[in-house]
FIKOLZA-1660 file (N, C-alpha, C; in steps of 0.1 Angstrom, whole numbers, plus 5000, padded with zeros to 4 digits):
% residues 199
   i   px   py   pz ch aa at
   1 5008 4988 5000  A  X  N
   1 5000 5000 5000  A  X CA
   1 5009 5013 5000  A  X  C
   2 5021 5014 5006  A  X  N
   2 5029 5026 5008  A  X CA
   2 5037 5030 4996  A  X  C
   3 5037 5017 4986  A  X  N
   3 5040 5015 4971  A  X CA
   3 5033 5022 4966  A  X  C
   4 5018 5020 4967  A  X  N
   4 5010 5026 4956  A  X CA
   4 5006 5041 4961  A  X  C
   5 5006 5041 4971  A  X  N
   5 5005 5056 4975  A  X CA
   5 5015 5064 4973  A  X  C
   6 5029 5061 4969  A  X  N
   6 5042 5068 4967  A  X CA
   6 5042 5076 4952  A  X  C
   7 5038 5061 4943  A  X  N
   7 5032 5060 4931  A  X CA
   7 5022 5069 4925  A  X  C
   8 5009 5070 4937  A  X  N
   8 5001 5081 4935  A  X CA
   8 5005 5095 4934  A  X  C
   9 5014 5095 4949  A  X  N
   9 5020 5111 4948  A  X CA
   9 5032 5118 4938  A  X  C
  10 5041 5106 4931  A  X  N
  10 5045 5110 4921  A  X CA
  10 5034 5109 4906  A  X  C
  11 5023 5105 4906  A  X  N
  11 5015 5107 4897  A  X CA
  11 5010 5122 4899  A  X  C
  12 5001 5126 4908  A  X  N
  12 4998 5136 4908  A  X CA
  12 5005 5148 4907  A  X  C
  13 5020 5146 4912  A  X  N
  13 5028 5155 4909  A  X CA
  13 5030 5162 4893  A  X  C
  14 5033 5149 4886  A  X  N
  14 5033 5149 4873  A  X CA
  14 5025 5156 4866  A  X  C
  15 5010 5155 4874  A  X  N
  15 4997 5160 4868  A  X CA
  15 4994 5173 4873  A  X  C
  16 5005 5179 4885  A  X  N
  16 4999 5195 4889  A  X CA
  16 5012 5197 4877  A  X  C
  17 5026 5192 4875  A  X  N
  17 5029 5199 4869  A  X CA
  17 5028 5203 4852  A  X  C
  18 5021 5191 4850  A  X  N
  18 5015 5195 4835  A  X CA
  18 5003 5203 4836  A  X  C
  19 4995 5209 4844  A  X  N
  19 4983 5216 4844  A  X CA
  19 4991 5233 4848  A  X  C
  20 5004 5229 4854  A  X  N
  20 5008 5244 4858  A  X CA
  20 5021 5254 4847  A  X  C
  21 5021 5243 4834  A  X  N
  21 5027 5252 4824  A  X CA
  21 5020 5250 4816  A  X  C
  22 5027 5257 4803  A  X  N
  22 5014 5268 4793  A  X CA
  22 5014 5258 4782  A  X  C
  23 4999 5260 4778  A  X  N
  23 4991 5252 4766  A  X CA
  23 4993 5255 4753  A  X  C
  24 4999 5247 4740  A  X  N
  24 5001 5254 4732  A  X CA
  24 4990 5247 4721  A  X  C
  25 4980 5257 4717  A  X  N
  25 4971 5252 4708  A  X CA
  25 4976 5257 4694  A  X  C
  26 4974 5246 4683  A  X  N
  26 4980 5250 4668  A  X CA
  26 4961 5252 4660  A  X  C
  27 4958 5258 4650  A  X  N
  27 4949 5261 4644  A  X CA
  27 4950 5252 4632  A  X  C
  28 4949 5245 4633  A  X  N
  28 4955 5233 4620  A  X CA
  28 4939 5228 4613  A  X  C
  29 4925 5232 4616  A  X  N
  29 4912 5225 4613  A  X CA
  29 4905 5238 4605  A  X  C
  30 4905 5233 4598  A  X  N
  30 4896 5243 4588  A  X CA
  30 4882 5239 4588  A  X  C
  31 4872 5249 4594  A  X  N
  31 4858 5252 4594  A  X CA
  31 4853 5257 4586  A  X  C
  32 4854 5268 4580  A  X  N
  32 4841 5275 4569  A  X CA
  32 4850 5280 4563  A  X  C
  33 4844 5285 4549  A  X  N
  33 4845 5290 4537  A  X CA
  33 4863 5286 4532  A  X  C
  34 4862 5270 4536  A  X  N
  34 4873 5268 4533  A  X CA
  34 4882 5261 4518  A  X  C
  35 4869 5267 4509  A  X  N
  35 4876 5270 4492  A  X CA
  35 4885 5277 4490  A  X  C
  36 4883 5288 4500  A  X  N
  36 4895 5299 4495  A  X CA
  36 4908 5293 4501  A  X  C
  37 4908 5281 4507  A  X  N
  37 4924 5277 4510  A  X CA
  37 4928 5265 4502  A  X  C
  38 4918 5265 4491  A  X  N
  38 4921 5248 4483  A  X CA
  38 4916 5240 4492  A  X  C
  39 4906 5238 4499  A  X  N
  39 4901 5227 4505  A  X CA
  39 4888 5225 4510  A  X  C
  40 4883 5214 4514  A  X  N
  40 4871 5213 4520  A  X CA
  40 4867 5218 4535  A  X  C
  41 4860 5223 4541  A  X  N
  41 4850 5225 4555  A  X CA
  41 4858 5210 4559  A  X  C
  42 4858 5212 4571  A  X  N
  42 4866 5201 4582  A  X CA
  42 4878 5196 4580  A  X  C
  43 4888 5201 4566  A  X  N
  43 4903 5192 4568  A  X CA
  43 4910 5196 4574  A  X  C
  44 4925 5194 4575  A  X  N
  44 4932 5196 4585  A  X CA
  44 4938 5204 4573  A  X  C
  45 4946 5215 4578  A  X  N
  45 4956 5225 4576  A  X CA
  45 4968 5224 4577  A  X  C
  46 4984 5233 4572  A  X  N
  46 4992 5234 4580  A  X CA
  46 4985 5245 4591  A  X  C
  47 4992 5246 4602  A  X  N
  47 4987 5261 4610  A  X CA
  47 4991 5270 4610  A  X  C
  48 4981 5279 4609  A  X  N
  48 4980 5290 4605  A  X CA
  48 4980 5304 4619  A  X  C
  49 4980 5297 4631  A  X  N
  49 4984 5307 4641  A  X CA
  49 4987 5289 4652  A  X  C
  50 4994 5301 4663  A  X  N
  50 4995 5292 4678  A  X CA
  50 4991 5297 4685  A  X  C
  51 4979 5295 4694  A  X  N
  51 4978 5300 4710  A  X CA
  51 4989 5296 4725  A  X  C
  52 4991 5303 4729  A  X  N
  52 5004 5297 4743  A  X CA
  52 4991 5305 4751  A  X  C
  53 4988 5301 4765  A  X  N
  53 4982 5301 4774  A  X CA
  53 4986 5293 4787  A  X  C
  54 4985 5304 4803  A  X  N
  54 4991 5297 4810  A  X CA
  54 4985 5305 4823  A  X  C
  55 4983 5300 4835  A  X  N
  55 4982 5308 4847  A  X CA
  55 4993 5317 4848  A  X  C
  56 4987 5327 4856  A  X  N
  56 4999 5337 4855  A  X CA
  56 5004 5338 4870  A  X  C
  57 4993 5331 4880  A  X  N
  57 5000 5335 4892  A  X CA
  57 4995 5348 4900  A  X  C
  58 4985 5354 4895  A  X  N
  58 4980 5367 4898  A  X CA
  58 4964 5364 4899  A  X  C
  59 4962 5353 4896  A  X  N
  59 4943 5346 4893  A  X CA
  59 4940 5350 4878  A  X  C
  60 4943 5349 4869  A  X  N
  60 4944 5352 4857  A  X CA
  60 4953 5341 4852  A  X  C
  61 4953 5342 4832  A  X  N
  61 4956 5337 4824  A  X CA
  61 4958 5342 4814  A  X  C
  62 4976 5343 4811  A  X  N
  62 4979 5348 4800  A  X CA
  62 4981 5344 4785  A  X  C
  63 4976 5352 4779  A  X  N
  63 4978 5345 4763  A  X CA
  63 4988 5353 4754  A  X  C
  64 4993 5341 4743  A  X  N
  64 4996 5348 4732  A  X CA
  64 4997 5340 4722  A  X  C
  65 4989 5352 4712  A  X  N
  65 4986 5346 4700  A  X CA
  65 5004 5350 4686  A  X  C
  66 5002 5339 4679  A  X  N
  66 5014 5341 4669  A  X CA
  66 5005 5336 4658  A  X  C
  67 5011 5347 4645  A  X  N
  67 5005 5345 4633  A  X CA
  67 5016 5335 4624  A  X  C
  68 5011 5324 4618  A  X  N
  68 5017 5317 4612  A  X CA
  68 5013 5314 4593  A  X  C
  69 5001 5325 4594  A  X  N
  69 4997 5324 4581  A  X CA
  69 5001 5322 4568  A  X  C
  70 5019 5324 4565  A  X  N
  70 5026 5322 4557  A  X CA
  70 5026 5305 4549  A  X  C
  71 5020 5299 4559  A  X  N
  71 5018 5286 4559  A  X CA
  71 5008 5281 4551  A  X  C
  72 4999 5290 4547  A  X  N
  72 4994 5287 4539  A  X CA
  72 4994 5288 4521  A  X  C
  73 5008 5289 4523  A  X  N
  73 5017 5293 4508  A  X CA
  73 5011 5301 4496  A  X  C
  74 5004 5301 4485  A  X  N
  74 4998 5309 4479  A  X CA
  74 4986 5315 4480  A  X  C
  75 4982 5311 4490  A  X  N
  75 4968 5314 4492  A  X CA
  75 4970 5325 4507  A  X  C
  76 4982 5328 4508  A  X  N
  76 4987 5341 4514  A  X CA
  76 4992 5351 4510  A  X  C
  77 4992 5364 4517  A  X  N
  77 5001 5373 4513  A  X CA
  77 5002 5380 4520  A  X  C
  78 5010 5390 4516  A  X  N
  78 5020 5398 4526  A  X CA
  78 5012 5406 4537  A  X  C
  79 4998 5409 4532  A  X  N
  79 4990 5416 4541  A  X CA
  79 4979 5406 4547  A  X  C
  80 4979 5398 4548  A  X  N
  80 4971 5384 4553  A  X CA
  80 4971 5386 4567  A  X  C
  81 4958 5386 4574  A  X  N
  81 4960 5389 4589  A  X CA
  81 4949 5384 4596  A  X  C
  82 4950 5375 4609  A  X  N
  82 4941 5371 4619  A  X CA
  82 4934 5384 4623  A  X  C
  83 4919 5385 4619  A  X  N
  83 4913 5395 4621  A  X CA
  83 4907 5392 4640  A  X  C
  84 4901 5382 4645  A  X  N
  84 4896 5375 4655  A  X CA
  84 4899 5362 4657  A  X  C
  85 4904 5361 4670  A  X  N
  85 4904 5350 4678  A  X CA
  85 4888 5348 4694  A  X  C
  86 4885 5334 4684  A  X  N
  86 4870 5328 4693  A  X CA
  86 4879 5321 4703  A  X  C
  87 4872 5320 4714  A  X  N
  87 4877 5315 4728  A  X CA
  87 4862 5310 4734  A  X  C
  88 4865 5297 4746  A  X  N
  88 4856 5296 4753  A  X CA
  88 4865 5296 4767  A  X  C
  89 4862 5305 4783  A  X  N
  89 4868 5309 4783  A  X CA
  89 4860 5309 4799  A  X  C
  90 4846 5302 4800  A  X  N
  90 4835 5299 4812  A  X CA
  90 4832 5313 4815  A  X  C
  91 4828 5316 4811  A  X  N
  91 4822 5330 4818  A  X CA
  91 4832 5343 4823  A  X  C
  92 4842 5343 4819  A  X  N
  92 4851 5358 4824  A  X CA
  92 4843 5367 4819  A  X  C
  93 4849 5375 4825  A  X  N
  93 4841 5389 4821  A  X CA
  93 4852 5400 4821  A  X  C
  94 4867 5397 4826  A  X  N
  94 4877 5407 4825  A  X CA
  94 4887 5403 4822  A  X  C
  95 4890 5421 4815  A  X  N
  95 4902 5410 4805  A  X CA
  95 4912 5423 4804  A  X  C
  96 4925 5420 4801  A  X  N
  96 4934 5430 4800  A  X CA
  96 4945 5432 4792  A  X  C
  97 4942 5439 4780  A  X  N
  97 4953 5436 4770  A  X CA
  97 4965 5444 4764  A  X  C
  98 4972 5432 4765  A  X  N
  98 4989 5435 4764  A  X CA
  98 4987 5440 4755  A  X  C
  99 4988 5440 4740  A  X  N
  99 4989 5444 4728  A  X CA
  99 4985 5456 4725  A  X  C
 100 4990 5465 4717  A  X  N
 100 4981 5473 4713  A  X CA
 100 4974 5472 4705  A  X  C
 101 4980 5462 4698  A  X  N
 101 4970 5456 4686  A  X CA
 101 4955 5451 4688  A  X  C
 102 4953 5450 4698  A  X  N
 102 4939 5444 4705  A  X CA
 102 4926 5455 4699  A  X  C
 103 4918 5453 4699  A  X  N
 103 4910 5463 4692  A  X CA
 103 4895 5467 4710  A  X  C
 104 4897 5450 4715  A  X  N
 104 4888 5448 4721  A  X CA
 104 4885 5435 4727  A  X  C
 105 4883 5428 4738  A  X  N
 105 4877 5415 4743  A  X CA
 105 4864 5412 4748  A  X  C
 106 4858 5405 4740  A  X  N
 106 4845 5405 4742  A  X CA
 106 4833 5391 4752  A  X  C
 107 4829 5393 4762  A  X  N
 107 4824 5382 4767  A  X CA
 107 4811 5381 4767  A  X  C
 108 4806 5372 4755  A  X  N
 108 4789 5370 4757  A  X CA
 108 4788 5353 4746  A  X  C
 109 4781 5346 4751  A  X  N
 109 4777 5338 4737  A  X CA
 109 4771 5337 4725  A  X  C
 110 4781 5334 4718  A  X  N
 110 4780 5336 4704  A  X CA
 110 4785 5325 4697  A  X  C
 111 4776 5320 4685  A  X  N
 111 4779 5307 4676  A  X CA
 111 4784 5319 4660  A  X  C
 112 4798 5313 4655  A  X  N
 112 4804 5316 4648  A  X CA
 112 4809 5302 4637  A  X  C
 113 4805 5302 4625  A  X  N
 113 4806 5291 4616  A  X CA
 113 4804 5280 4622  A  X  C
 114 4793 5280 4634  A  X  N
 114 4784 5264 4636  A  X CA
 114 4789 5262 4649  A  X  C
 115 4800 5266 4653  A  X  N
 115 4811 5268 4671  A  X CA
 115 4802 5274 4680  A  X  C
 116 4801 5268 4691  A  X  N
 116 4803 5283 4704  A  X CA
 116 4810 5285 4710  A  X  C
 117 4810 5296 4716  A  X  N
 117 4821 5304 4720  A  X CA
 117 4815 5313 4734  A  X  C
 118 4825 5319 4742  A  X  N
 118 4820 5330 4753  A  X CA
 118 4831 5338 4752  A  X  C
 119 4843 5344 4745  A  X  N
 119 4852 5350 4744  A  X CA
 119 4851 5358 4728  A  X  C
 120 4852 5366 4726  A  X  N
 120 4856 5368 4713  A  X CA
 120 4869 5384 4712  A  X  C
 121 4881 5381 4707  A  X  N
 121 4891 5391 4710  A  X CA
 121 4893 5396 4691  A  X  C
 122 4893 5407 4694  A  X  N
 122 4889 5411 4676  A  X CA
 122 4903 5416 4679  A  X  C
 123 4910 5420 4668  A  X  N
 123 4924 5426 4667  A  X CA
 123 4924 5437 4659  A  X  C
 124 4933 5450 4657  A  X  N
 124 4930 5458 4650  A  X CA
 124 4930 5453 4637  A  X  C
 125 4926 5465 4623  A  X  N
 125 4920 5463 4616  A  X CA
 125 4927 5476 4606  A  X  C
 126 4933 5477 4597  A  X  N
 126 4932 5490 4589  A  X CA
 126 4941 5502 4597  A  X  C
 127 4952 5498 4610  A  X  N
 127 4958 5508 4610  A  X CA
 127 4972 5502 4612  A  X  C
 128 4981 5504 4597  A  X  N
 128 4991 5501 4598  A  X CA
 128 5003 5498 4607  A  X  C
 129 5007 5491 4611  A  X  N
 129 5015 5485 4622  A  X CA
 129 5007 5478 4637  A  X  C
 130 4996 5481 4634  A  X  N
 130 4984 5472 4645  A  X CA
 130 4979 5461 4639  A  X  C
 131 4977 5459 4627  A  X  N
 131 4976 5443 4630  A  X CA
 131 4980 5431 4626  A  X  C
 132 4976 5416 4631  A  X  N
 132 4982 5406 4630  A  X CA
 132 4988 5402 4618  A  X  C
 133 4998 5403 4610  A  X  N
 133 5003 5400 4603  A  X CA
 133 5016 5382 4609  A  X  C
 134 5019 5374 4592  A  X  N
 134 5022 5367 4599  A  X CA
 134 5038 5370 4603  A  X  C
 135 5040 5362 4613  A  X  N
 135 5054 5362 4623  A  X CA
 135 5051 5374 4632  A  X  C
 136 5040 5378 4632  A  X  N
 136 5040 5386 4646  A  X CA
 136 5027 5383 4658  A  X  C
 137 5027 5386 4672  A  X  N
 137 5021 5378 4680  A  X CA
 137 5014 5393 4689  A  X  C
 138 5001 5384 4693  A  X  N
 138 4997 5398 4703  A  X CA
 138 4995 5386 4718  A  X  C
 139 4993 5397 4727  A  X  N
 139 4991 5388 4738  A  X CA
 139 4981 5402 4750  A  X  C
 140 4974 5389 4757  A  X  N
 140 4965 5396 4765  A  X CA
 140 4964 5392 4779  A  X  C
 141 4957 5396 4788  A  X  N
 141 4956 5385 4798  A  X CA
 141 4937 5388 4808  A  X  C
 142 4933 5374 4802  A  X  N
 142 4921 5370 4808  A  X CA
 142 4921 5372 4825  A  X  C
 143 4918 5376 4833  A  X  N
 143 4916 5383 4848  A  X CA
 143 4904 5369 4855  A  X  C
 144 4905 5364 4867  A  X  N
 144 4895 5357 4869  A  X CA
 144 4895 5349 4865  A  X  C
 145 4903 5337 4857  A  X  N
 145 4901 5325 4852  A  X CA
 145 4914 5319 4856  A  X  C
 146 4916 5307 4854  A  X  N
 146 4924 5295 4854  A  X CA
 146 4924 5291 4840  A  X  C
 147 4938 5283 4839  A  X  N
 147 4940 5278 4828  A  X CA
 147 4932 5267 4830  A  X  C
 148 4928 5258 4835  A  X  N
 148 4918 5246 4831  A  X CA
 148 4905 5252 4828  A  X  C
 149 4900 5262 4826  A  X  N
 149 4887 5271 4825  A  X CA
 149 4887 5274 4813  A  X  C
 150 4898 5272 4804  A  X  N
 150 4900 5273 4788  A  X CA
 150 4895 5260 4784  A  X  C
 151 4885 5263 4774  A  X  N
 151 4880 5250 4767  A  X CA
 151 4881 5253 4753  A  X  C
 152 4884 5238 4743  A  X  N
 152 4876 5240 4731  A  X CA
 152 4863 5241 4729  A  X  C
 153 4859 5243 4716  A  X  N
 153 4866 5249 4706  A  X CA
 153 4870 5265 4706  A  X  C
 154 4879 5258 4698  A  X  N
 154 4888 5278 4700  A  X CA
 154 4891 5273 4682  A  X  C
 155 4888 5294 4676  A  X  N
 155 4885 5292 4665  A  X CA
 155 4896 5306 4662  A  X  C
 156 4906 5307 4647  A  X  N
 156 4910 5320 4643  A  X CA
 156 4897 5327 4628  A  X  C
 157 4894 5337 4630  A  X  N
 157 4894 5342 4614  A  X CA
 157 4906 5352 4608  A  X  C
 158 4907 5344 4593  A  X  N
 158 4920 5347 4588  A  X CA
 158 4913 5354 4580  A  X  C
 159 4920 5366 4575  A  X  N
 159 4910 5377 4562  A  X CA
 159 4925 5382 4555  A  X  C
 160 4922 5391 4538  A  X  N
 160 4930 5391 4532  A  X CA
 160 4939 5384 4525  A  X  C
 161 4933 5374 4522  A  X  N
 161 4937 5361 4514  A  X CA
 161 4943 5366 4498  A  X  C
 162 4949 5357 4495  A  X  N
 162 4949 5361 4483  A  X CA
 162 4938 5367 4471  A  X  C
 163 4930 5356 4471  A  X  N
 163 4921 5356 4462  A  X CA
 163 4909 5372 4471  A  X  C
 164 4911 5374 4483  A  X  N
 164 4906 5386 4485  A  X CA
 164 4895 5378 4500  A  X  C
 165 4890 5367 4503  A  X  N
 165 4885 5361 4507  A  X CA
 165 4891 5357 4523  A  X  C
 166 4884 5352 4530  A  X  N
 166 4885 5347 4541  A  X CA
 166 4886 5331 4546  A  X  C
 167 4892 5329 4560  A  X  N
 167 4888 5318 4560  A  X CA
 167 4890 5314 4577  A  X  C
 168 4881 5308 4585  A  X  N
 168 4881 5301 4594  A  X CA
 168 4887 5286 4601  A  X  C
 169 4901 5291 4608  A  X  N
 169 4905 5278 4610  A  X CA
 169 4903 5276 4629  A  X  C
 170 4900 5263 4630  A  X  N
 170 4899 5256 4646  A  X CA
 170 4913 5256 4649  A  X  C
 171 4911 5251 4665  A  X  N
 171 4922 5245 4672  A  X CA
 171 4919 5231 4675  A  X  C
 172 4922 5219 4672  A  X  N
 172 4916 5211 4674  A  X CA
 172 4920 5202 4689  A  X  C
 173 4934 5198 4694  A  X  N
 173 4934 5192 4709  A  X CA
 173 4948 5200 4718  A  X  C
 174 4953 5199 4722  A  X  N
 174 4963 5204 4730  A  X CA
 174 4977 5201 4726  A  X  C
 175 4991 5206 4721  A  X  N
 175 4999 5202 4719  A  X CA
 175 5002 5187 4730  A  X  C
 176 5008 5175 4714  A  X  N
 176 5015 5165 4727  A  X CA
 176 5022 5167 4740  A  X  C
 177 5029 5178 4738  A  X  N
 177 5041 5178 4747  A  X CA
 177 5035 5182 4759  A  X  C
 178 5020 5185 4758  A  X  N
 178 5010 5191 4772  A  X CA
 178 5007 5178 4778  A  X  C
 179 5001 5174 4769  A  X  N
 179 4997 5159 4769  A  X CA
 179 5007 5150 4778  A  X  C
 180 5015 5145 4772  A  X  N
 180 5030 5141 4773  A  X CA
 180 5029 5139 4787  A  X  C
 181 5033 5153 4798  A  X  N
 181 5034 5156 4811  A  X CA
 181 5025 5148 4816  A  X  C
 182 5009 5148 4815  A  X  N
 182 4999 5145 4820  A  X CA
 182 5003 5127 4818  A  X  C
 183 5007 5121 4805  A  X  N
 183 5008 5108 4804  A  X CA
 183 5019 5102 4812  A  X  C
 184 5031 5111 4814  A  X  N
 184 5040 5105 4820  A  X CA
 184 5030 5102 4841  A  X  C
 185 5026 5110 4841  A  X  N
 185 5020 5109 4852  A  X CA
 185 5013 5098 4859  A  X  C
 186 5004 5094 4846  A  X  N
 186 4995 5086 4847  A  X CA
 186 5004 5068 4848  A  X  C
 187 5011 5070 4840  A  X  N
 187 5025 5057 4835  A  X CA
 187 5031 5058 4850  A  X  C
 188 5036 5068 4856  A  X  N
 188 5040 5062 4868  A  X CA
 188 5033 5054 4882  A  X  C
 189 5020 5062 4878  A  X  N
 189 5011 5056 4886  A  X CA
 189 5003 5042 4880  A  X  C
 190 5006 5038 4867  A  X  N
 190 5008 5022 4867  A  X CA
 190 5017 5014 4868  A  X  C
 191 5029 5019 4869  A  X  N
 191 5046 5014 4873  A  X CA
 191 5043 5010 4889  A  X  C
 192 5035 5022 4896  A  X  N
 192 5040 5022 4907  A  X CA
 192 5025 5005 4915  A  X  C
 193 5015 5005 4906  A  X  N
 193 5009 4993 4907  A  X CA
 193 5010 4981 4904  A  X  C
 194 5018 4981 4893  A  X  N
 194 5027 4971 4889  A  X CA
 194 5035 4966 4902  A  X  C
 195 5043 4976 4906  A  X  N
 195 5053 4971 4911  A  X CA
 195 5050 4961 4927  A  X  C
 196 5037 4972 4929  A  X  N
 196 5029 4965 4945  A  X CA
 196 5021 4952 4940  A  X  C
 197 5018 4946 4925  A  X  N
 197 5010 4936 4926  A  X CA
 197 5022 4928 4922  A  X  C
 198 5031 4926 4917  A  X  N
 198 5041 4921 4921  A  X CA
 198 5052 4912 4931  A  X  C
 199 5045 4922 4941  A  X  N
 199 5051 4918 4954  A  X CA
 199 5043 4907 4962  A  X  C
% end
């Protein structure tokens, strides 16, 4: 018993410390009007932005968003820019943004290309050097929330496409390497039952 309870507590360990560093979500699922990227409604994508998200230690949860739109090779261009990032987010209601690029953060529910959502963070729009363009990143920080309080689906809209068009991509699960932490956790706490039924 003092096996598996040892077992337990390096499991849980494992699992506060995968819950206490930051989430990296990739936008790789394409949702609507997704002709304009050569493809169908629900494939997978390269991605086209990353969210990083993390407690900050203050009762809040910081983000930051990175534009990776170049990834979508001709069907980009130099002025191609994440107009809004959808978030679900449990009900916050305060929010505080790093960026200046931020235009605004918005908390109410709202279904956007078939999703719901309770966050929606618009980014500027039309004033040169404010908005998301790719290789550059804005970041904000949600007030009142925890990182476990972030849920999917989380959605970008991308505008300024080549063809002049738009296009909606998802986030679809949590980087592995989030993952990873959490599994190593769980693996020890079957090592460590293994090792007591054993005996």
């Amino acid at each position: 018993m003092k096996n598996y309870l040892s077992g337990l507590v390096v499991a849980l360990a494992f699992g506060v410390s995968a819950s206490s560093h930051a989430v990296l979500l990739n936008f790789d699922q394409c949702i609507s009007s997704c002709a304009n990227i050569g493809t169908t409604d629900g494939s997978a994508v390269a991605s086209v932005a990353s969210l990083v998200y993390g407690d900050n230690g203050s009762g809040g949860v910081d983000f930051t968003l990175t534009s990776t739109t170049s990834n979508l090779g001709s069907y980009a261009t130099a002025s191609t820019i994440i107009r809004e990032l959808f978030l679900n987010t449990m009900g916050s209601i305060v929010a505080t943004p790093l960026s200046p690029d931020i235009a605004g953060v918005g908390f109410r529910s709202l279904t956007n290309a078939g999703l719901g959502f309770d966050t929606k963070v618009t980014i500027m729009q039309g004033q040169l050097g404010d908005e998301l363009l790719n290789g550059e990143s804005i970041s904000f920080t949600i007030n009142q929330l925890t990182e476990g309080q972030v849920s999917l689906p989380s959605m970008v809209h991308v505008q300024r496409l080549a063809n002049g068009g738009s296009v909606k991509i998802a986030a679809t699960v949590p980087e592995p390497g989030t993952l990873a932490l959490l599994g190593i956790g769980f693996a020890a706490l079957g090592f460590a039952r293994r090792r007591t039924l054993a005996r």
